[in-house]
Each structure stands twice: as structure tokens, then as C-alpha cells.
C-alpha positions as CSV (number, residue, x, y, z in Angstrom):
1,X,-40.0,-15.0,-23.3
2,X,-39.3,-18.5,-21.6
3,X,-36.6,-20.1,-23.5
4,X,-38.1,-23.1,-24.4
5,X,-41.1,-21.0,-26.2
6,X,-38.2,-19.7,-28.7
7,X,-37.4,-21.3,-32.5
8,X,-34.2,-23.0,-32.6
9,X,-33.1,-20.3,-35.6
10,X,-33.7,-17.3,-33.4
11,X,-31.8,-19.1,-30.5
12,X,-28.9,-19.4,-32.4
13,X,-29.2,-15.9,-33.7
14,X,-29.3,-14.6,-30.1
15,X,-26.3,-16.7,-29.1
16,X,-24.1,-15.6,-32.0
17,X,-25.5,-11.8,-31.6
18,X,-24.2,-12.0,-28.1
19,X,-20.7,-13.7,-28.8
20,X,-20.2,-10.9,-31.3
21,X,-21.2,-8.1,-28.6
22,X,-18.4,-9.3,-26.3
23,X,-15.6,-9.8,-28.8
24,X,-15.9,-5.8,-29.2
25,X,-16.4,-4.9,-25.3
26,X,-13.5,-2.3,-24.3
27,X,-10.7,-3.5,-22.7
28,X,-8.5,-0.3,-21.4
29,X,-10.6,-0.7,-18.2
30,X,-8.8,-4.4,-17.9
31,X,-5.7,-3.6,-19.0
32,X,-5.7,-0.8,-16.6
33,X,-7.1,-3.0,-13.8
34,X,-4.1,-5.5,-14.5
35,X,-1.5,-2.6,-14.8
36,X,-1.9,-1.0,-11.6
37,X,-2.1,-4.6,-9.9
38,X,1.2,-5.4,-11.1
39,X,2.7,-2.6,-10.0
40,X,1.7,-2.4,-6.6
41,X,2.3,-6.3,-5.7
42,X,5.6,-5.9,-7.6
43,X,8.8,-6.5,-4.8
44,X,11.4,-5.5,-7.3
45,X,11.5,-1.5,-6.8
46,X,14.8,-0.9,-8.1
47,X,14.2,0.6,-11.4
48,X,12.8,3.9,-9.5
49,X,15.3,6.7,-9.6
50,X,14.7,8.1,-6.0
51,X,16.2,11.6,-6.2
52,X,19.1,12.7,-4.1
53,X,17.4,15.5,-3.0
54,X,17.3,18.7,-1.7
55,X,14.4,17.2,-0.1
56,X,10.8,18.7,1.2
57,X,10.5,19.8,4.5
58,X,7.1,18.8,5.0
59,X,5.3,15.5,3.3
60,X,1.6,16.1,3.2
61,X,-0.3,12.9,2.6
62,X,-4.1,13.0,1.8
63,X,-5.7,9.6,3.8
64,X,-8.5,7.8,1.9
65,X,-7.8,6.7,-1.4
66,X,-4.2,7.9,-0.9
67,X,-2.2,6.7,1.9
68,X,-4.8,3.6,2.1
69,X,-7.3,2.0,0.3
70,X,-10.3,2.6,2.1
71,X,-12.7,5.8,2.1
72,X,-13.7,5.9,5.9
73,X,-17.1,7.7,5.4
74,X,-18.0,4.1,4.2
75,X,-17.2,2.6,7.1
76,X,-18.8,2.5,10.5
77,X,-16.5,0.2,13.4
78,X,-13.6,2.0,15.0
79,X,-10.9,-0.5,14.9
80,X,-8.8,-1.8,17.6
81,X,-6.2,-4.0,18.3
82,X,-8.3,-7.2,18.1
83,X,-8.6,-6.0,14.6
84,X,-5.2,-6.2,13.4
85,X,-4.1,-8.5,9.9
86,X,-0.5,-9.0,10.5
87,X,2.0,-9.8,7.7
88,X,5.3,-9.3,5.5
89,X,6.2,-5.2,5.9
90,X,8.3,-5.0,2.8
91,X,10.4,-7.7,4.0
92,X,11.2,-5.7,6.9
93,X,9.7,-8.5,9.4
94,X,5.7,-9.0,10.9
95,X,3.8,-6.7,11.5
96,X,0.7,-4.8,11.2
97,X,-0.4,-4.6,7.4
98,X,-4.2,-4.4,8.0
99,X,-6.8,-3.6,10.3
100,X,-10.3,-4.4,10.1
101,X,-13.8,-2.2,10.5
102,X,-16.2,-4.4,9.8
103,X,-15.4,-6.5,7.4
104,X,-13.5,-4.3,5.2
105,X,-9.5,-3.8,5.7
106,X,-7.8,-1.1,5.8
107,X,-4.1,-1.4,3.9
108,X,-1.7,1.2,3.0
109,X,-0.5,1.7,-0.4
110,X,2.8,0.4,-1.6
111,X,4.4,3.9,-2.1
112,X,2.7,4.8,1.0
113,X,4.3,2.0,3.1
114,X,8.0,2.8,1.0
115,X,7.8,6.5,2.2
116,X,7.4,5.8,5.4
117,X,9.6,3.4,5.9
118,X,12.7,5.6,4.0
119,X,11.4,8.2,6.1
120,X,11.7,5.7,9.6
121,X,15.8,5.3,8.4
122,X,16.3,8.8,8.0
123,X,16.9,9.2,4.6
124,X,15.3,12.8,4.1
125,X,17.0,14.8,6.1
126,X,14.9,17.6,8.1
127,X,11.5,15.9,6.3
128,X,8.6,15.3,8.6
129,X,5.0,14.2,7.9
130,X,1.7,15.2,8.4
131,X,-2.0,14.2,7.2
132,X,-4.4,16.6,5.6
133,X,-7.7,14.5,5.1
134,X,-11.3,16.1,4.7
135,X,-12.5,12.7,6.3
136,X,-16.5,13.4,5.8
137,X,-17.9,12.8,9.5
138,X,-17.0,12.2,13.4
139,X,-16.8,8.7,13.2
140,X,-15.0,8.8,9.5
141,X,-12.7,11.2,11.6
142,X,-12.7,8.4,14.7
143,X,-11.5,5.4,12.6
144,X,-8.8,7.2,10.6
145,X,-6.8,7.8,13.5
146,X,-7.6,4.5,14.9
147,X,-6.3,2.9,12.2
148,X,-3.1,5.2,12.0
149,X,-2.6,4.1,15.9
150,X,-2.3,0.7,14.4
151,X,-1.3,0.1,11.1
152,X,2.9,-0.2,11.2
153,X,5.7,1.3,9.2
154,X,8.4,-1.5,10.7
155,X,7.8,-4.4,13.0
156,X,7.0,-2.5,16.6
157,X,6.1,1.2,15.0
158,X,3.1,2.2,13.9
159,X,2.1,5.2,11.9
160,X,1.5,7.7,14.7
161,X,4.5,6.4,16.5
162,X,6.5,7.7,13.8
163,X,4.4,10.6,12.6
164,X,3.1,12.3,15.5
165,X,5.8,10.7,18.1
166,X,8.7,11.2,16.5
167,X,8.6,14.1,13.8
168,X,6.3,16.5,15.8
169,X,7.6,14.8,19.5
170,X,4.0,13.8,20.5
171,X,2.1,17.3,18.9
172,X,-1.0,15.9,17.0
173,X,-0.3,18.4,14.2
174,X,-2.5,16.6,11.7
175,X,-5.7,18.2,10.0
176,X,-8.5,15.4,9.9
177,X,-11.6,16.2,9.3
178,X,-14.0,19.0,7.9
179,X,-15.5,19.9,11.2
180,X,-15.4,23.7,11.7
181,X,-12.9,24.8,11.8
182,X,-12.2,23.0,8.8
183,X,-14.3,22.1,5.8
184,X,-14.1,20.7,3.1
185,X,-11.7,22.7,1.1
186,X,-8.2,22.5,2.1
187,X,-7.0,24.7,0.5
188,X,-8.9,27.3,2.6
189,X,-8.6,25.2,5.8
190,X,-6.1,22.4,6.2
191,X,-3.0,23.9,4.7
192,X,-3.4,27.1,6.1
193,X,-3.5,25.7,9.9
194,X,-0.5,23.5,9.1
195,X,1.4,26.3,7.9
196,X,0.4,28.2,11.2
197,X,1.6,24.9,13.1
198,X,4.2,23.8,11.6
199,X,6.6,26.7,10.8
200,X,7.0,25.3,7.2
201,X,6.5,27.4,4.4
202,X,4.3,26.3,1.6
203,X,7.0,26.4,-0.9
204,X,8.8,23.9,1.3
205,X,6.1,21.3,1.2
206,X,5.2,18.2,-0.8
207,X,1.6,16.9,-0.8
208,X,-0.4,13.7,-2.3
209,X,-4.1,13.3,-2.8
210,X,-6.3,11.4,-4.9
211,X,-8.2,13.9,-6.2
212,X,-11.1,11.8,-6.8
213,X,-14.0,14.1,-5.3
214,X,-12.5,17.4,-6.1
215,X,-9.2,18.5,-7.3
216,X,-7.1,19.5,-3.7
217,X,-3.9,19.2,-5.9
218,X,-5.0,22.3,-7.7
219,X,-6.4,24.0,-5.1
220,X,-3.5,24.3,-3.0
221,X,-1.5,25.1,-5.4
222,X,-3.5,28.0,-6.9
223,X,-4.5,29.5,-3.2
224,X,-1.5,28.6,-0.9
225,X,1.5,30.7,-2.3
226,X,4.5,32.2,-0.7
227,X,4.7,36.2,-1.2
228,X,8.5,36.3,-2.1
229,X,8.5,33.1,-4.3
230,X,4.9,33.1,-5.6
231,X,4.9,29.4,-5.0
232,X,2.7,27.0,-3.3
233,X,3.2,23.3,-1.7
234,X,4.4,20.7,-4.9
235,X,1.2,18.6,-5.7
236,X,1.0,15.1,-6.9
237,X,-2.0,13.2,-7.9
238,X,-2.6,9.5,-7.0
239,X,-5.9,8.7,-8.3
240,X,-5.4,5.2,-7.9
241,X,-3.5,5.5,-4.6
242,X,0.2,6.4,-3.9
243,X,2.3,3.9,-5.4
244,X,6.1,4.2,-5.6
245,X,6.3,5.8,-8.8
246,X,4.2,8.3,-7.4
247,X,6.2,8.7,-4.6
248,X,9.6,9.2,-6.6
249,X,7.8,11.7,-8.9
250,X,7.0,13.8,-6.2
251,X,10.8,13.6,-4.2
252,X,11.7,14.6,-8.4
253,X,9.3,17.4,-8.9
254,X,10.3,19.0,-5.5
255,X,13.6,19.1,-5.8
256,X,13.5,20.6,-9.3
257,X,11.2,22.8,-8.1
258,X,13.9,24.1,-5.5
259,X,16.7,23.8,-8.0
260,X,14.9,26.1,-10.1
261,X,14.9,28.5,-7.6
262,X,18.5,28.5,-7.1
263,X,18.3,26.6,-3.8
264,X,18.0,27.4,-0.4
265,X,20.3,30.8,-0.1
266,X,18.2,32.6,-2.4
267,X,15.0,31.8,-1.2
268,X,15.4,30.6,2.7
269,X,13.1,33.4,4.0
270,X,13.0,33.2,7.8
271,X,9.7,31.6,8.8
272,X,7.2,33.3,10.4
């Protein structure tokens, strides 16, 4: 009905019906909003307790949703370098913080970007990194590691400098994709390839994924298990993306992990 066809009485009525209705709307969805905004544009990380180790051998990172803020299936340009947003790396100088497909940028996460960049100065000794990402087509496949060929850790490295040129000396070791011979499970797939490739036992490794379409964490851990230990890869969910909390409550949960089982002499099984 028109609003100049209703009474002035059922006008009101509507209008204080509807101030009413909003007054009680639920605001953890804000609040959470607010919360996870604050802590990722937050500078200031020096209330984390980073661990002084013993540290993982192997960080495996989960791409969309995890290590950045995009899901690449939704996207449809492979970026390039006249698609690059350059700004502050963590007060570490200019660089590359962004890269565009379309119109939508692709970021990494603030724990992501503080991982990488402790990892660039060498402060996990013997750790390297890999991706494990069940990126849903070709092209979702295409743009992922176009954008890790761009995106920057410090001013004049990217991503794949560091990961692929410097911790596997130029070996593309990471599993992207669920083309056969992966799928979409990595339990079954990516983590058993890696473990082939990489030398590194699962009970050795440390891995981050959303979890948003499926839970990975759990899968790994209940399918990928050493024999002699009867434990699997340390798992940590980031279903809002890997922020530095995350990040120091997974360098925390590994190296209890290993502490509980009486570190390495006890358990440093040669690899095969």
C-alpha cells in the first residue's frame, strides 16, 4: 500500500513497530566483525608470546581464506605485474601488498605476512614452507600462483622467491589444485605427496587452513599418522584467516606437541 493511502495512527504504529525490531537485532555478528578488524590492522604485536621452539620442520599453509583473503574460484583474470598495489610491509619498506584480478585484490593476512617474514630472517631454524590448497579449477589454480609470484614478504622478495627459491632451491614442491592426481581431499592427496617430496615426516609438520568448506584440519590429522609415534601434522584452524595469534598458537602447539614426546632423540626416526 502507497504510503500516502495509510491513517496517520497506523503510520506511527509501523514506525515505532520497526524502531522496537532493531533495538533487539543481534549484535555478536558486529562485535565479531569489529573484533577481528582490530586485530588484524593492529601494529602493536608484542603481547604475542612467540615460542622459543623446538620448531616444525615443515609449515603447511592452506591458500584461500588462509594465507589471503580471497577464494580464487571466484575470480577469473590472472594477475600480473601491471596489477600490483604497493604499500607499507609491516614497516619493513614498499612493496608488494596487493595484486589485482579484476577488480578484487588479493592481500595476505597479517599472521600470514608475520610468518613469512620471521621465516625470511631465519628465525625457525631448519623450517621451510609449502602450500597445500584444493584451489577448485585450472584457472583458480593459474591465479594462485600468479599472485604468489607477486605478492612480497620484504621489499624485493616475493612469496615464491622465498618459498620455492629459497627453502626448496627452485623445486615447485607445492600441492595446488584438485586436478588428478589430487582432489579434493588432502588428506588423501596433498599431504601424502608432500610427505613423498619432501622427506618430512608428518609428525614434524605444522599446517593452517580455514576449514570453511570441509574440515582439512581434522582430516589430516585423523588419516596422516606416523607408525612409531601415531601422530599426524599439528593442525590449526583460521576460519577467519591466519592472524598472528593464530600463528603463535600453532609455533605453541607444535612444540608442546614435540616436548611431549620427549624431543627429538626419542622419536627422530630416519626419514624414509
Amino acid at each position: 500500500t502507497p504510503p500516502s493511502m495509510l491513517s496517520p495512527s497506523l503510520c506511527a504504529r509501523s514506525i515505532l513497530l520497526l524502531a522496537v525490531a532493531s533495538a533487539f537485532q543481534p549484535t555478536n555478528l558486529i562485535h565479531r566483525a569489529s573484533s577481528v578488524s582490530r586485530s588484524v590492522s593492529s601494529k602493536n604485536l608484542s603481547h604475542l608470546k612467540m615460542t622459543k621452539g623446538p620448531f616444525p620442520e615443515l609449515v603447511v599453509f592452506d591458500l584461500d581464506a588462509c594465507f589471503w583473503d580471497q577464494e580464487m574460484y571466484t575470480l577469473s583474470i590472472i594477475p600480473d605485474e601491471s596489477d600490483i598495489v604497493t604499500g607499507d610491509l609491516n614497516e619493513r619498506g614498499e612493496g608488494v601488498v596487493g595484486v589485482m584480478s579484476g577488480r578484487s585484490r588479493i592481500s595476505l593476512h597479517k599472521g600470514s605476512l608475520l610468518a613469512l617474514q620471521s621465516h625470511h630472517d631465519k628465525k625457525y631454524p631448519n623450517t621451510k614452507v609449502c602450500f597445500a590448497s584444493s584451489a577448485d579449477t585450472p584457472q583458480a589454480e593459474r591465479i594462485g600462483r600468479a599472485a604468489l609470484k607477486l605478492l612480497e614478504v620484504v621489499p624485493g622478495t616475493t612469496v615464491w622467491d622465498l618459498v620455492v627459491g629459497r627453502d626448496w632451491d627452485g623445486e615447485d614442491v607445492n600441492q595446488i589444485g584438485r586436478q588428478p592426481p589430487l582432489s579434493a581431499n588432502k588428506s588423501a592427496t596433498h599431504f601424502p605427496v608432500l610427505r613423498e617430496l619432501t622427506r618430512v615426516r608428518y609428525d614434524r609438520m605444522l599446517f593452517f587452513d580455514d576449514c570453511q568448506w570441509g574440515d582439512h584440519c581434522g582430516q589430516v590429522e585423523r588419516a596422516c599418522k606416523e607408525r612409531e609415534t601415531g601422530n599426524g601434522p599439528v593442525t590449526i584452524r583460521t576460519p577467519f584467516g591466519l592472524g598472528a595469534e593464530e600463528w603463535a598458537e600453532g609455533l605453541d602447539k607444535y612444540a608442546k606437541m614435540f616436548q611431549a614426546l620427549d624431543g627429538s632423540d626419542n622419536y627422530d626416526i630416519k626419514k624414509c
